[in-house]
C-alpha positions as CSV (number, residue, x, y, z in Angstrom):
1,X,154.4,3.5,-46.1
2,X,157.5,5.8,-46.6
3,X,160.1,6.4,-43.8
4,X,161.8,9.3,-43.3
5,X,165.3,9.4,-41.8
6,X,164.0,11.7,-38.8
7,X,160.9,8.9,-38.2
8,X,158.1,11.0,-39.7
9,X,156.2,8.7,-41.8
10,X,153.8,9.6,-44.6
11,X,150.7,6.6,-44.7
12,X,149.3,5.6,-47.9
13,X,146.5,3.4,-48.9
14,X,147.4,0.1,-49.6
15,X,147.4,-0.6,-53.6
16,X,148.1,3.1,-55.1
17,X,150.9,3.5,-57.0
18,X,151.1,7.5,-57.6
19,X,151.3,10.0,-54.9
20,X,148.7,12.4,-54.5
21,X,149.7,16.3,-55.4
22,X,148.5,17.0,-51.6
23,X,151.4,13.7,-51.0
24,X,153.6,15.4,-53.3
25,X,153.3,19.1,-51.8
26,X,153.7,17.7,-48.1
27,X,156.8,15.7,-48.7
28,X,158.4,18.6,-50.8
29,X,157.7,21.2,-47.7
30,X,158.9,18.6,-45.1
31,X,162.2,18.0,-47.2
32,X,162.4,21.9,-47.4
33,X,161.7,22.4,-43.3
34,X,164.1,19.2,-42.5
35,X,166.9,21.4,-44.4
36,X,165.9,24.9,-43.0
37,X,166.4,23.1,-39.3
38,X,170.0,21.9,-40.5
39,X,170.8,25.5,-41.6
40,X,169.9,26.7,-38.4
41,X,171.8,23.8,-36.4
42,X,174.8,25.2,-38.1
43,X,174.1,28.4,-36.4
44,X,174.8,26.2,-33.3
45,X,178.6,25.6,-34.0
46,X,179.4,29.2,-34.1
47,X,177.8,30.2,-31.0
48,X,179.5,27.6,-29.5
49,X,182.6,29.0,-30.7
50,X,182.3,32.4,-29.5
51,X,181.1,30.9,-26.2
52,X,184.0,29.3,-25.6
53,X,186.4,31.9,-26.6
54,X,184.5,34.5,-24.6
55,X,185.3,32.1,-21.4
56,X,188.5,31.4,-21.8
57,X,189.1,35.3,-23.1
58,X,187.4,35.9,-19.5
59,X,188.6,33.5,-17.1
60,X,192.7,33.1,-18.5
61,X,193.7,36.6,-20.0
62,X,190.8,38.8,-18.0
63,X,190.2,40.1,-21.6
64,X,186.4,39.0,-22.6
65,X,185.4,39.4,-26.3
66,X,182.9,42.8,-26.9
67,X,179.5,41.9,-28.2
68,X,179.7,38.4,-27.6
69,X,176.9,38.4,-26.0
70,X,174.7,39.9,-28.3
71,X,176.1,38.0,-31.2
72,X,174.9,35.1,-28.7
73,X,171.8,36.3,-28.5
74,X,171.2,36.5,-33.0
75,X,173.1,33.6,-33.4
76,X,170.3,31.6,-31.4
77,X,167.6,33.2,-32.3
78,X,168.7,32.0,-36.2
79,X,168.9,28.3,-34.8
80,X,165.3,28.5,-32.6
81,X,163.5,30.1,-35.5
82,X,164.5,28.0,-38.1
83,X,164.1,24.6,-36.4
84,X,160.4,25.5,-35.7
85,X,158.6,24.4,-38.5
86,X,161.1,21.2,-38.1
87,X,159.7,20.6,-34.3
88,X,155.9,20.6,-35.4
89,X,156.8,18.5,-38.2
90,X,158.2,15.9,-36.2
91,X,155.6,16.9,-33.1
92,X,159.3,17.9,-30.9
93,X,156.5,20.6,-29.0
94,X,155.4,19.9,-25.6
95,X,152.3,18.6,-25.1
96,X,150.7,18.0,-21.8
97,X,147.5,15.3,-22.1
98,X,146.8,14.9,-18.3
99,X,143.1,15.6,-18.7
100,X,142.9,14.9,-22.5
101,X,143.8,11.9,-22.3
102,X,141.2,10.8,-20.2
103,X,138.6,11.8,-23.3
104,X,137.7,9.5,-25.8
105,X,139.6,9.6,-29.2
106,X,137.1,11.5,-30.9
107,X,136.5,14.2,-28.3
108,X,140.8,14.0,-28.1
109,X,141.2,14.6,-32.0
110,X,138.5,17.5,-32.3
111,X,140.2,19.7,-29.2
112,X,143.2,18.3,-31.6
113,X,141.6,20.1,-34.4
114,X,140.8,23.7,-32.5
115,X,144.5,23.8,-30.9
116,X,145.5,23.7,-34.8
117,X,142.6,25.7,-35.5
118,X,143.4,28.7,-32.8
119,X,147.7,28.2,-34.0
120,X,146.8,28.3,-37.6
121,X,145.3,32.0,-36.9
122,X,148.7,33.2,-34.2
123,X,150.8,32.0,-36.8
124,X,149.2,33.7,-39.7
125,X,149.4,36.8,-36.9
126,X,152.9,36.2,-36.4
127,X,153.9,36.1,-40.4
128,X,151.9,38.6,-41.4
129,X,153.4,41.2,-38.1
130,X,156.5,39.7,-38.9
131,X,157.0,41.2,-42.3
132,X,155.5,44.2,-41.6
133,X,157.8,44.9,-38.8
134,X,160.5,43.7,-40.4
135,X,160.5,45.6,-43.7
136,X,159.7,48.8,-41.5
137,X,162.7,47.9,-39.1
138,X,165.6,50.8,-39.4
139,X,167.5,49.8,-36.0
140,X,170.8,48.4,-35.4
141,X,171.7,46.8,-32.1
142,X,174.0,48.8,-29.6
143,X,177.5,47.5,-29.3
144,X,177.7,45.4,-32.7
145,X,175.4,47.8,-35.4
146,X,173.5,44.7,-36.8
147,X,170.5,45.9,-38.1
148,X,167.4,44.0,-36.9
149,X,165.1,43.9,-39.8
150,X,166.4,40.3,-41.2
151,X,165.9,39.1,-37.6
152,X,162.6,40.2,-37.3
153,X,162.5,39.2,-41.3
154,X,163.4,35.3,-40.3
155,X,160.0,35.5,-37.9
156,X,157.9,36.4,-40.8
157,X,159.5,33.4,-42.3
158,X,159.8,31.0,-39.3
159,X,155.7,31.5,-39.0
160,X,154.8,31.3,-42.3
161,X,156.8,27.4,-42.6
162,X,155.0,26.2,-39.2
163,X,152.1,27.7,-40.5
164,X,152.4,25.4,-43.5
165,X,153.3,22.6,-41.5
166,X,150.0,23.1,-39.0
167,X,148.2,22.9,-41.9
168,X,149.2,19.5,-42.7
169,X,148.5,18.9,-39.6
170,X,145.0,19.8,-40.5
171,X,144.5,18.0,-43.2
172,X,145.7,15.1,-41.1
173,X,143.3,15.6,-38.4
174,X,140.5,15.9,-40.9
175,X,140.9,13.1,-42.8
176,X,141.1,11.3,-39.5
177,X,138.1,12.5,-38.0
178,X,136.4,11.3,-41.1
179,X,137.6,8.0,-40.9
180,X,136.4,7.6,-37.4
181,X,132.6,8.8,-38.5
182,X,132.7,6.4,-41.5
């Protein structure tokens, strides 16, 4: 068994020395998603910073900063979309388990299995309109001029990483579910 510093542990049968390529391939994406998340968490620091100024711009000399508010708005859309992927890998989403809970483990892990099921296919939707849209995109905001596209770009991007990371999640589920028939 291998820790992660964020507590996401990767299991391995007891005795085998080498990891798998599947091993391999999950650890490398989570390593990429883990640093994707910290990029956008630095996202975080400047929005804080134009926050702030904005108030105090405001409040002391009545003067507020122009587009502050829309550079708000990118600025957390950046951070959101690029700690998706992170938030499945460590399971951050909510999930509510008032009635599933009551089911048995089996019946539990096959719903499991069609929630991952029915967000593998949105998130394939969401990549796939993603880049179209985004490639297509010739706007640029009102106050500011930032063009959109590599906004709507970073959800083509965004949903193609959880989509890679609900498909571990898959494989996980699977391998489970045949462990619990055998």
């Amino acid at each position: 068994m291998r820790c992660f510093p964020t507590g996401v542990e990767i299991k391995r049968p007891e005795g085998t020395k080498e990891m798998g390529r599947l091993d391999a391939l999950r650890e490398k994406l989570q390593k990429i998603n883990r640093w994707v998340a910290g990029v956008g968490a630095c996202f975080l620091i400047p929005l804080m910073l134009i926050t702030a100024a904005d108030v105090v711009g405001r409040d002391v000399f009545d003067h507020p900063i122009p587009g502050v508010i829309e550079l708000s708005q990118y600025l957390l859309a950046v951070s959101i979309l690029l700690g998706l992927a992170y938030t499945q890998q460590i399971k951050g989403h909510v999930e509510v388990s008032m009635l599933t809970s009551r089911l048995s483990a089996r019946a539990q892990l096959i719903l499991r299995l069609f929630g991952i099921l029915v967000s593998l296919f949105l998130f394939v939707l969401l990549a796939w309109q993603g880049l179209v849209v985004g490639l297509e995109e010739k706007t640029v905001s009102d106050m500011l001029r930032v063009p959109q596209y590599p906004f709507r770009l970073l959800v083509a991007v965004a949903a193609f990483f959880t989509f890679l990371e609900l498909l571990i999640d898959l494989g996980s589920s699977i391998q489970k579910l045949g462990q619990m028939e055998s």
